[in-house]
N, C-alpha and C positions, 0 to 999 in steps of 0.2 A: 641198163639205162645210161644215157651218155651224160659226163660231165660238163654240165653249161657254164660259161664262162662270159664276164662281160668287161668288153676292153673300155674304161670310161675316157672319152675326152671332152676338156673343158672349152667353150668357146665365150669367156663370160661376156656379155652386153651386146659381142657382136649380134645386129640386126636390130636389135631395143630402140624403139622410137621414145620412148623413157625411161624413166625411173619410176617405181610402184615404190609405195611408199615406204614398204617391208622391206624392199630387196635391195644388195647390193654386193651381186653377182661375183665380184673379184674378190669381197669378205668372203664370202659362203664358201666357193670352191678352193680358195687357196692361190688362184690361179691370177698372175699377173699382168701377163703378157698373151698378146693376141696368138693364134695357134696360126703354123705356115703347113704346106704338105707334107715339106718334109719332116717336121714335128710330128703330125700326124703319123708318116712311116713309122719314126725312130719309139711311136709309143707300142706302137701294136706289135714291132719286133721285142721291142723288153720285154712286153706281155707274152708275146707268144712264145720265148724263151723261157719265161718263168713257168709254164703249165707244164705237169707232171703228165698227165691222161692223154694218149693219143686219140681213146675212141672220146670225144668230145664235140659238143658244141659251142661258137665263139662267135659274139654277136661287140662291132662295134658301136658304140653310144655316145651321139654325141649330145654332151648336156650343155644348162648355160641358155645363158640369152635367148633369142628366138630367129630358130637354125635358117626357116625360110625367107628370113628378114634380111639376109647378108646377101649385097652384091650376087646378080646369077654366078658372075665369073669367080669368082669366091666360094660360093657354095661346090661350081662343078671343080674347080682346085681340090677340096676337102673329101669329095664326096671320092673321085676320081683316087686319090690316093688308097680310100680306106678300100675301094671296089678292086684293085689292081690284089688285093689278099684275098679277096672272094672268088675272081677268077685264076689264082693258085690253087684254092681251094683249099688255104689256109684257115678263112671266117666265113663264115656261114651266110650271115646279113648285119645290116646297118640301121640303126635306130636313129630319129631324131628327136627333139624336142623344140616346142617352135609356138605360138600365140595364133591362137585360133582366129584371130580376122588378118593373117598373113598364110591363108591356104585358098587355092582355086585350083582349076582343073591343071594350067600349064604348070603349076610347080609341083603338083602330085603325077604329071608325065617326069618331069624334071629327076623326081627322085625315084619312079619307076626303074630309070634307065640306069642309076647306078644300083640299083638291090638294095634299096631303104627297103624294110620290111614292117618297121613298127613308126607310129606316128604318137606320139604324146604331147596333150593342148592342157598347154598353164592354164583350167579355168578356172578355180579359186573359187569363186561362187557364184550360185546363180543369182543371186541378187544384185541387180542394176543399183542399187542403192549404194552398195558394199564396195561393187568394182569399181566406182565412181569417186568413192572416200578414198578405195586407196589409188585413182589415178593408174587404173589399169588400162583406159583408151580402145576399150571395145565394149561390148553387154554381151548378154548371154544367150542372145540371138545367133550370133557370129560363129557362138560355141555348138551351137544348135546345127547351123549352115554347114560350118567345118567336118562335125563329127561325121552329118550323113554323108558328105563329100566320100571322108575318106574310107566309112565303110564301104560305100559305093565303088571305091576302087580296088576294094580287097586287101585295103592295108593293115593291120592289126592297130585297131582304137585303143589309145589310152588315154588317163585323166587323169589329172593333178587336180587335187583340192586342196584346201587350208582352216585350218580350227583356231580360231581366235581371232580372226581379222577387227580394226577395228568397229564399232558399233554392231558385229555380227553375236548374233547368241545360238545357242544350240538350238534351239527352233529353227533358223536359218540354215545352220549346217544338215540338218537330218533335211531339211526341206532341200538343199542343193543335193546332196547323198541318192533323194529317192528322183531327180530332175536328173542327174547321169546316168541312174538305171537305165531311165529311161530311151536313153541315146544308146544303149547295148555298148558299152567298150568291153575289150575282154581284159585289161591290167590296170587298176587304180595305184594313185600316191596320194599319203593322208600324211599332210603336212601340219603340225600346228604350229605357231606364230613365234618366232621368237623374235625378241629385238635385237638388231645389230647394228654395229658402230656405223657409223658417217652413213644414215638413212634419215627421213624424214620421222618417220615412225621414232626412231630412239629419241630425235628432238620434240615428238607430242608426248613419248616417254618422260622426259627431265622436265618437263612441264606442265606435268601433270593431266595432260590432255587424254593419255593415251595410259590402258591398264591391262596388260597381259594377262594369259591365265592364269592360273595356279597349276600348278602338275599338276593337282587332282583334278582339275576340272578336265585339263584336256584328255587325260586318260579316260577318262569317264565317258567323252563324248565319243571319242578316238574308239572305245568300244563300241557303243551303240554303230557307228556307222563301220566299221568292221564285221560287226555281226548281219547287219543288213547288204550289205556286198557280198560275202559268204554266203547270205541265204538265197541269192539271185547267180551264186557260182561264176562271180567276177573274182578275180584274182589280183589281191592288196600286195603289190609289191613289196611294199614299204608303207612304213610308217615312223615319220618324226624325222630329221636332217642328218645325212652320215655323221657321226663325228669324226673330227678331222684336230690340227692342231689348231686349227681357228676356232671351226663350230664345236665348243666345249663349256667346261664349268664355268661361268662367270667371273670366278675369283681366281680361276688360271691364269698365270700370266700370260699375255698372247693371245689371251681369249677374243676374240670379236663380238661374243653377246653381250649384253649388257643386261638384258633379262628375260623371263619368261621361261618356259617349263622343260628344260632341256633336263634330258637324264641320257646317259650311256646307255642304259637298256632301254630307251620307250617302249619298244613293241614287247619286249616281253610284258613291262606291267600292265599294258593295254589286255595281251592275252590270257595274262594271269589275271586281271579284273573278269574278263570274262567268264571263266571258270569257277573266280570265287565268288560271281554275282549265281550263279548256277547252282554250285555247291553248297551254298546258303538257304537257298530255298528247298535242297532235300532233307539240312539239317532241320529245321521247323517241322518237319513233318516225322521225328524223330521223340520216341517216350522221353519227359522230363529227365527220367532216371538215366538216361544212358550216358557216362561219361568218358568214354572213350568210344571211339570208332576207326576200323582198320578200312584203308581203302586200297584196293591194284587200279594201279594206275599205268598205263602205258607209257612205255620208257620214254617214246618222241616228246612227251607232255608234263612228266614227272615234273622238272624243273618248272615249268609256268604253274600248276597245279598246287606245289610249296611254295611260290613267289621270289622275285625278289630277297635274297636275303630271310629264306624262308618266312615271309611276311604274312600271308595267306594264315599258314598255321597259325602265327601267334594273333594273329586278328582272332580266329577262330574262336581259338586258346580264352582271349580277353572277354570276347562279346560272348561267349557261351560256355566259358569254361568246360570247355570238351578237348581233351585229347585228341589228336588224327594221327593213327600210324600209317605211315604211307609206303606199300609194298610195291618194287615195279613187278608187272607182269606183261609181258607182249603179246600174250592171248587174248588179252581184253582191245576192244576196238578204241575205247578211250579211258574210264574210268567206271568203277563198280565197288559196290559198300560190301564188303565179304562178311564183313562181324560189326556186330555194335554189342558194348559192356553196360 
């Protein structure tokens, strides 16, 4: 199986007809300065200098703002440089990311012609209510029009969501979750909400307007709608904002958030909620007497299975005072109870 690789570049704000009230593009990425072609070249040569694996896959990405937004002459500048390594046959294809009521047919010829192969539409939610608070500048109609657009062209669909927006609650999210099913993309991103500096959002923050979630909540939710993408065999990229030296702990120095549920691992406790929402409901079904229980676990899973900082267990541990010996085995497809004491 080939080594996939993904060269990321940043293009923050270019194409933005505004500012959403969460974001701001140049915090989030790190990235200060507007990208030229030759920037573009000078990244994908680092990158490609840096990969060990000849037999591999390398797909440029361009994140940030909204790609279809930018000048045509701009766009074919960017698109043109990163296309001149795919007909080397250096990279493979080219990703964008770009706002669903800036796609029609000529800009989907547009990006045909240079080997865009993936399309990703910031829709955040489907609620008109929600995208209107935060001054998104389209509904979710747009998202609707776009998405079958780009199926229709053979693009590979994907979808950015977000978990905590404001006045949004988990009912809204699962209700957005089961509304993209419905559009078939085949790659999600499950963002939850964090506040960051010089937005609008951190000034309804300081002013009490505005209340992020709690980790726990968003992990909690962050499950549920990971499980429902899973069970329709959509594939979650991602979950929760890379960290970077901006996007971190609050109390770092340097940090650019100011609050909300930011951890180094999201996805793992998201995945480890899953399993220890799971593994709870076989322990209940388990003799009073038994206090200890061995499990083989598969080695891919081992780590989410124990948690975080082996969390899982000691949760176990507290709420049922049960032991869990945890054995890896890689015969097992996922996990299995071998003994209980």
């Amino acid at each position: 199986m080939k080594k996939e690789y993904i060269i990321p570049i940043f293009v923050p704000h270019l194409g933005c007809p505004n500012d959403c009230t969460f974001c701001n593009q140049k915090k989030i990425s790190g990235q200060k300065k507007n990208i030229s072609s030759r920037d573009v070249k000078e990244i994908i040569e680092y990158y490609l200098n840096s990969f060990k694996e000849k037999d591999r896959k390398v797909e440029v990405a361009f994140f940030g703002g909204s790609f279809t937004g930018i000048d045509v002459s701009v766009q074919e500048e960017l698109l043109a440089a990163a296309n001149e390594f795919i007909l080397q046959g250096k990279v493979d294809s080219i990703r964008i990311s770009t706002r669903p009521d800036y796609i029609n047919q000529g800009i989907l010829d547009l990006l045909k012609k240079y080997n865009v192969k993936t399309i990703e539409l910031g829709v955040q939610s489907a609620n008109d209510y929600i995208l209107s608070k935060c001054k998104r500048g389209h509904s979710f109609e747009d998202v609707k029009k776009a998405s079958k657009l780009i199926r229709k062209n053979k693009f590979v669909l994907g979808h950015q969501m977000m978990v905590g927006l404001p006045d949004s609650t988990q009912k809204d999210e699962i209700d957005t979750a089961k509304k993209l099913i419905k559009l078939r993309p085949k790659i999600i991103r499950i963002y939850p909400v964090l506040v960051i500096k010089d937005t609008k959002l951190a000034e309804d923050y300081f002013n009490g307007e505005y209340a992020p979630n709690t980790l726990q909540q968003a992990v909690e939710t962050s499950a549920i709608l990971l499980k429902m993408f899973q069970n329709k065999k959509i594939n979650v990229i991602r979950i929760g904002l890379q960290s970077t030296d901006e996007i971190c702990n609050p109390e770092n120095e340097g940090s650019q958030v100011v609050a909300g549920p930011y951890h180094p691992a999201f996805r793992q406790l998201v995945e480890s909620r899953i399993l220890y929402d799971e593994f709870s409901k076989k322990i209940h079904k388990l003799n009073n007497g038994v206090k200890v229980v061995k499990v083989k676990v598969n080695g891919e899973l081992i780590n989410n299975f124990v948690g975080h900082k082996r969390e899982n267990v000691k949760r176990i541990k507290e709420l049922y005072d049960l032991d869990v010996v945890v054995e890896r085995d890689d015969s097992v497809k996922r996990y299995v109870f071998c003994e209980a004491v």
